[in-house]
C-alpha positions as CSV (number, residue, x, y, z in Angstrom):
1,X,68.0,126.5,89.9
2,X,71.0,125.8,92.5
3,X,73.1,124.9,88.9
4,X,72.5,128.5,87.6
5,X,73.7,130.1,91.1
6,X,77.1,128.2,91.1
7,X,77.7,129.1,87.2
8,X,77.2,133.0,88.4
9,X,79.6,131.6,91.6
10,X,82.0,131.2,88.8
11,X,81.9,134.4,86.9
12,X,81.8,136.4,89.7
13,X,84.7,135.0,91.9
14,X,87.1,132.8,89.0
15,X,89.5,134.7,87.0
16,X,88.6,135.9,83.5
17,X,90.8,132.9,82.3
18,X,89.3,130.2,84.1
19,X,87.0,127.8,82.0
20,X,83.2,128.7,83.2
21,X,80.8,126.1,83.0
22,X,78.0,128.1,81.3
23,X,80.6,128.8,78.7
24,X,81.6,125.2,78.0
25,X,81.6,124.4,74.5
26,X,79.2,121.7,74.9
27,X,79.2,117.8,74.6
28,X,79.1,115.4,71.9
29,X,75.3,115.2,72.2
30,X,73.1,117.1,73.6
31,X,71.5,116.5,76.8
32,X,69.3,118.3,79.3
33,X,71.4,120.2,81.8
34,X,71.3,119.0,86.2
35,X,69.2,120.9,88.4
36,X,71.9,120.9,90.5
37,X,75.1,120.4,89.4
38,X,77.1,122.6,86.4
39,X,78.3,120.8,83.8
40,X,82.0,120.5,84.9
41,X,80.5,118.9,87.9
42,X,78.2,116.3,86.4
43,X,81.5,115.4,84.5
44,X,83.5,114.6,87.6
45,X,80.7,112.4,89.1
46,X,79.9,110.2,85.5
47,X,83.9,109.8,85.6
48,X,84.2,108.4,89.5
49,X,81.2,105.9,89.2
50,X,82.6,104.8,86.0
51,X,83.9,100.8,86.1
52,X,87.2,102.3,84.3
53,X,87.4,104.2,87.6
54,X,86.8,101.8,90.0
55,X,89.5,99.3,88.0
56,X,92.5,101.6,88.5
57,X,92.7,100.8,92.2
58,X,94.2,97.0,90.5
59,X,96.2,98.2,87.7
60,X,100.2,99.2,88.1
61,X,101.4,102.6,88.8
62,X,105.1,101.9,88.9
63,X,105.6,98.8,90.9
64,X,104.3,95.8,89.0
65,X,101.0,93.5,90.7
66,X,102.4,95.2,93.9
67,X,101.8,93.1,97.4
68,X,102.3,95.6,100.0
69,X,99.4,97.6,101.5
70,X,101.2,101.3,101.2
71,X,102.1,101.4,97.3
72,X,100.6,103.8,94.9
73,X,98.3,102.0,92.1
74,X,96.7,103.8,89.5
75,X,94.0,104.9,91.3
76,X,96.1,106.1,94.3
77,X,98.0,108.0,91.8
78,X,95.4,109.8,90.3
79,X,93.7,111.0,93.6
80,X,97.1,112.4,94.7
81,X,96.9,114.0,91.4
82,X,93.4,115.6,91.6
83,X,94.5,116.8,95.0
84,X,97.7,118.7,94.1
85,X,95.8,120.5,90.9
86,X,92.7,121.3,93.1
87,X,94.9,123.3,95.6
88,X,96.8,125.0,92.6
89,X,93.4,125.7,91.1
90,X,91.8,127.0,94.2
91,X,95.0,129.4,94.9
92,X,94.9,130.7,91.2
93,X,91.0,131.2,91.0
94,X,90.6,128.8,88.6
95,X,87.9,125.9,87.9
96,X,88.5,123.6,90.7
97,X,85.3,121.2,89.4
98,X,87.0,121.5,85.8
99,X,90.5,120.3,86.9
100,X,89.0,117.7,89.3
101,X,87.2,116.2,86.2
102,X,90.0,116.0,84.1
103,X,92.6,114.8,87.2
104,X,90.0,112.4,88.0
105,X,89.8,111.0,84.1
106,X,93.1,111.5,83.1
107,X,94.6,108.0,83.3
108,X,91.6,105.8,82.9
109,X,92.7,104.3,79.5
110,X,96.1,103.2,81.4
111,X,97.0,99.2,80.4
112,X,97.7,96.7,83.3
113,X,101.1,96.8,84.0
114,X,101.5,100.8,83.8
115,X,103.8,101.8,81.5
116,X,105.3,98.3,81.0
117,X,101.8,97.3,79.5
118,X,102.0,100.0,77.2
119,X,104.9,100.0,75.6
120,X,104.0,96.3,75.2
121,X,101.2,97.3,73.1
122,X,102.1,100.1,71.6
123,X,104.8,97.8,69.9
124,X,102.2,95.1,69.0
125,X,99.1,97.0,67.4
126,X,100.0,98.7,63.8
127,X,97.9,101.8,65.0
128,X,99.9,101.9,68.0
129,X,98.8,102.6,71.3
130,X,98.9,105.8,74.2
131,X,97.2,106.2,77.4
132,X,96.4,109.4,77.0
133,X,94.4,108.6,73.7
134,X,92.6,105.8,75.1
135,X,91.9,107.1,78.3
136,X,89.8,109.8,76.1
137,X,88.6,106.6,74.3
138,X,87.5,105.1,77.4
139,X,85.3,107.9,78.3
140,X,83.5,108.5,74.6
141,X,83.2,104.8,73.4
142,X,83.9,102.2,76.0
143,X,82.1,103.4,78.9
144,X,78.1,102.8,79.5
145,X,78.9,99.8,76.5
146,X,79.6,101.5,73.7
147,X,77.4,104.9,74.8
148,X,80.6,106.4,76.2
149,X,79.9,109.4,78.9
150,X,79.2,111.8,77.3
151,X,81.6,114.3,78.6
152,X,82.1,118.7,77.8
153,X,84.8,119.4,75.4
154,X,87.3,120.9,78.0
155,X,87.6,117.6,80.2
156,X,87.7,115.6,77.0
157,X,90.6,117.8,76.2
158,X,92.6,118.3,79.2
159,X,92.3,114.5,79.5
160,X,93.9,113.8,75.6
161,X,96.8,116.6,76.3
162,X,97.8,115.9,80.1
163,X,101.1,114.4,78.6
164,X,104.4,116.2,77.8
165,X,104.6,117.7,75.1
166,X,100.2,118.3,74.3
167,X,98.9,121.7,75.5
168,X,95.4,121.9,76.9
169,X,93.3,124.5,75.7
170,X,92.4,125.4,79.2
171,X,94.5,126.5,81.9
172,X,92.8,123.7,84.3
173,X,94.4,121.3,81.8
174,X,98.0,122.9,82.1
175,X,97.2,122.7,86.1
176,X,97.0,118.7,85.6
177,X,99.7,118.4,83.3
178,X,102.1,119.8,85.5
179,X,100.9,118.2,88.4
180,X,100.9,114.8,87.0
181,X,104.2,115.0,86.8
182,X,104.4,116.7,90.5
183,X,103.0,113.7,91.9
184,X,104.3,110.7,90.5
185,X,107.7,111.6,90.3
186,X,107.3,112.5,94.6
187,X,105.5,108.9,95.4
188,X,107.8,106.9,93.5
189,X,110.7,108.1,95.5
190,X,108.2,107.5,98.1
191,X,107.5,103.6,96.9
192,X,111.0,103.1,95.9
193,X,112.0,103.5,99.3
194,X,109.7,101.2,100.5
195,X,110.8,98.7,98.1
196,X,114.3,98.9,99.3
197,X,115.3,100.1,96.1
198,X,116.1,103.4,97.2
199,X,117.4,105.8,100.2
200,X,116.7,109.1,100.8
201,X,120.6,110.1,100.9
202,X,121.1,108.5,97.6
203,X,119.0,111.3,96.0
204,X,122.2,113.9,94.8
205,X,121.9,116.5,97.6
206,X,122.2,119.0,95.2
207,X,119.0,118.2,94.5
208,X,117.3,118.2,97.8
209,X,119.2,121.0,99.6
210,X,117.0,123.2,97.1
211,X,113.6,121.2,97.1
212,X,113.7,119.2,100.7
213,X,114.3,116.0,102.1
214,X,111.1,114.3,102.7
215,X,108.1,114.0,100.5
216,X,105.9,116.1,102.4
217,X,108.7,119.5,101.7
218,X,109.2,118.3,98.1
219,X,105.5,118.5,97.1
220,X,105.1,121.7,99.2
221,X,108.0,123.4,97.4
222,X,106.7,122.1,93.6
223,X,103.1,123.2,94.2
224,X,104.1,126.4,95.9
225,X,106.5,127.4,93.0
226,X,103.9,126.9,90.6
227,X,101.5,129.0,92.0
228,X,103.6,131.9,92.8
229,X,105.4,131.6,89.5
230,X,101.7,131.3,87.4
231,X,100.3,134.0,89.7
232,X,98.6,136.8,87.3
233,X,100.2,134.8,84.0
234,X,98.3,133.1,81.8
235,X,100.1,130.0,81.9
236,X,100.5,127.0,84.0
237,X,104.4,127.3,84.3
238,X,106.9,126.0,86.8
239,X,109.9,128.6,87.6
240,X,112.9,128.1,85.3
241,X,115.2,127.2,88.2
242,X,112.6,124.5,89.9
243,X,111.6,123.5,86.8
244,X,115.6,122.8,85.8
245,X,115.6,120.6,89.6
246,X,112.5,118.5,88.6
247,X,114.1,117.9,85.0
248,X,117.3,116.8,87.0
249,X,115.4,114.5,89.5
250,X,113.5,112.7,87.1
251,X,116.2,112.3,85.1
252,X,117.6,110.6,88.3
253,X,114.6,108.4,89.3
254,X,115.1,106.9,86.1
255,X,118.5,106.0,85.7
256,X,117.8,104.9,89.6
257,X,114.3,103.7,89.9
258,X,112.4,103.5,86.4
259,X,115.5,101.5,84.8
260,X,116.4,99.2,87.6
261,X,117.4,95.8,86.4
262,X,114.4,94.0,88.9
263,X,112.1,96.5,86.9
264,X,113.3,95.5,83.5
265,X,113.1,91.7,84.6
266,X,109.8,91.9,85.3
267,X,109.1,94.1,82.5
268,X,110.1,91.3,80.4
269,X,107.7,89.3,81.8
270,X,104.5,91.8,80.7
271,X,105.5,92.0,77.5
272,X,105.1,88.1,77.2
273,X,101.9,88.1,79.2
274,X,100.4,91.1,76.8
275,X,101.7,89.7,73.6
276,X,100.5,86.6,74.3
277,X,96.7,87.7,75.7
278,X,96.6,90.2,72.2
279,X,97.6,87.2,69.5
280,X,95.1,84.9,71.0
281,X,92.0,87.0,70.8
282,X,93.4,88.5,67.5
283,X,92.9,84.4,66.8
284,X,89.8,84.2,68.4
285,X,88.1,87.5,69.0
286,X,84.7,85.9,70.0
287,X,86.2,85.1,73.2
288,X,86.4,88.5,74.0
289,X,83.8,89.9,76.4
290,X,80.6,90.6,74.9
291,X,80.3,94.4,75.2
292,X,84.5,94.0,73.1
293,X,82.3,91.8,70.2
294,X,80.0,94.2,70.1
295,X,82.1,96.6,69.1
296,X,83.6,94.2,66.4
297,X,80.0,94.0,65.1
298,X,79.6,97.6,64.8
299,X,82.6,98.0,62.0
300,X,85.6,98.7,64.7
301,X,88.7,97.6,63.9
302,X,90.0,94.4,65.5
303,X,93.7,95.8,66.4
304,X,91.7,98.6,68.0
305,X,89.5,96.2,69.7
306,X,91.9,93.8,71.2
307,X,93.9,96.9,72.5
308,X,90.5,98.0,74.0
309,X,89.9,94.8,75.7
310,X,93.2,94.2,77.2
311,X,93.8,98.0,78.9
312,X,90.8,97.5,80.4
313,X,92.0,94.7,82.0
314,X,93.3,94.9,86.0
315,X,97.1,93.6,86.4
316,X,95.3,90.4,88.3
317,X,92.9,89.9,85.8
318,X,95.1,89.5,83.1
319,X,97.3,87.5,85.2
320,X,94.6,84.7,85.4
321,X,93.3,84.9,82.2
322,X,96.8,83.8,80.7
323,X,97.5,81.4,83.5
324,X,93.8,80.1,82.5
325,X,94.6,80.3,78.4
326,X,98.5,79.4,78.7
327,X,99.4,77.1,81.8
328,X,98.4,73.5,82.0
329,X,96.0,73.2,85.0
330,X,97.0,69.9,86.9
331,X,94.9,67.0,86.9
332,X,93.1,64.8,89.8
333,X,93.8,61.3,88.6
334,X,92.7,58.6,91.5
């Protein structure tokens, strides 16, 4: 089978630490295995033809409901994402289909609004709320309505622990950890600029005399510095000096970018729209979509639910559904 001759690919030409797909610890339930296609594989092509998937391409990465043509959304970001850990993959021997999967996945239980949306419901549901916990709750449960995707154990994981502070079991994992952060931190300077919010001579030059002054030489020095640094460890580890820059420039980007007083104005404005969406179906949780009641009718909890039903939502979709449940429509009286 053409599956079996790329699983002895990888044990012949990957490092003894990379994830192989023969020795993947398996999904939830069984299933017969592709022809074609290893596991790790199959995983990456369930997540991009998933509807979560295809929504992120309407749901904020840092810029709320954004008009221009050239800002990142959600979906941007996470193919800038999957391309900066494939290259550190590739150069380090690792699974390259294994931290595609998980790049590709990592952000699909992200709210309307980005971050915005959820802090907004983190603050409203008792159980509280993270991305990183539903995007792994959008790929068992919500998917395929209420089947879920059926995903291996080791893109389920890497796409729980991409967050500060989690560590993936695998080293693919660590690779889109670390270049999460690589990328968003580059294309926001990138989109802040673009907004007018930002120049490039406001960055301290302290800063870019060590890691460039375009986005193009900052990425190349991040990714580069990771791969020589991780070169015959076994770790996913930035040097301690470039490391000490990134720490400094994001601390930067938000007292600069992420905290701007435009942001938190409109910020303001997403918490009203997401409190408002979550205590009316709270209210009336039959006027949910049907695959959301379903759920309801199989013993979830409604908290859980309503959360469910409003990260899945697109920044314009939730838009119009509050203008539809909260603002007077005006009347045609001849």
């Amino acid at each position: 089978m053409l599956r079996e001759i790329h699983e002895e690919f990888e044990l012949k030409y990957l490092k003894d630490s990379a994830a192989k797909s023969r020795f993947s610890k398996g999904r939830q339930r069984p299933e017969e295995k592709c022809q074609i296609r290893t596991d790790f594989q199959r995983d990456r092509d369930r997540i991009i033809h998933s509807k979560a998937f295809r929504r992120m391409k309407h749901k904020t990465q840092v810029f709320i409901s954004p008009e221009g043509d050239h800002y990142r959304t959600r979906l941007t970001h996470t193919l800038e994402v999957s391309q900066i850990a494939r290259t550190i993959a590739r150069a380090l021997m690792l699974n390259e289909d294994l931290t595609e999967a998980i790049a590709l996945g990592h952000d699909m239980g992200h709210t309307p609004f980005g971050h915005a949306g959820e802090k907004a419901l983190n603050l409203l549901c008792s159980n509280g709320f993270e991305h990183n916990k539903q995007s792994l709750r959008v790929v068992d449960r919500l998917e395929k309505e209420g089947l879920g995707l059926n995903l291996t154990f080791e893109v389920r994981d890497g796409i729980l622990n991409h967050r500060t502070g989690c560590t993936p079991e695998t080293l693919e994992g660590k690779i889109v950890r670390i270049s999460d952060k690589i990328a968003y931190i580059n294309h926001d300077i990138d989109d802040a600029q673009r907004a007018g919010i930002l120049e490039e001579s406001d960055i301290p030059k302290n800063i870019t005399d060590i890691i460039g002054h375009t986005n193009s030489d900052r990425l190349n020095t991040f990714i580069k510095d990771v791969i020589f640094y991780s070169f015959g460890k076994n770790d996913i580890q930035m040097s301690p000096e470039t490391g000490e820059v990134m720490l400094r420039l994001r601390k930067f980007m938000f007292d600069n970018v992420y905290n701007d007083k435009r942001s938190e104005t409109e910020s303001k404005k997403v918490e009203y729209i997401i409190e408002g969406l979550y205590e009316y179906f709270i209210k009336y949780p039959d006027k949910m979509n049907y695959e959301f009641i379903n759920l309801l009718n199989s013993g979830e909890d409604i908290q859980t639910v309503v959360c469910d039903f409003i990260a899945c939502m697109t920044d314009r979709y939730a838009i119009k559904l509050y203008s539809d449940l909260f603002i007077p429509s005006s009347w045609s009286i001849y």
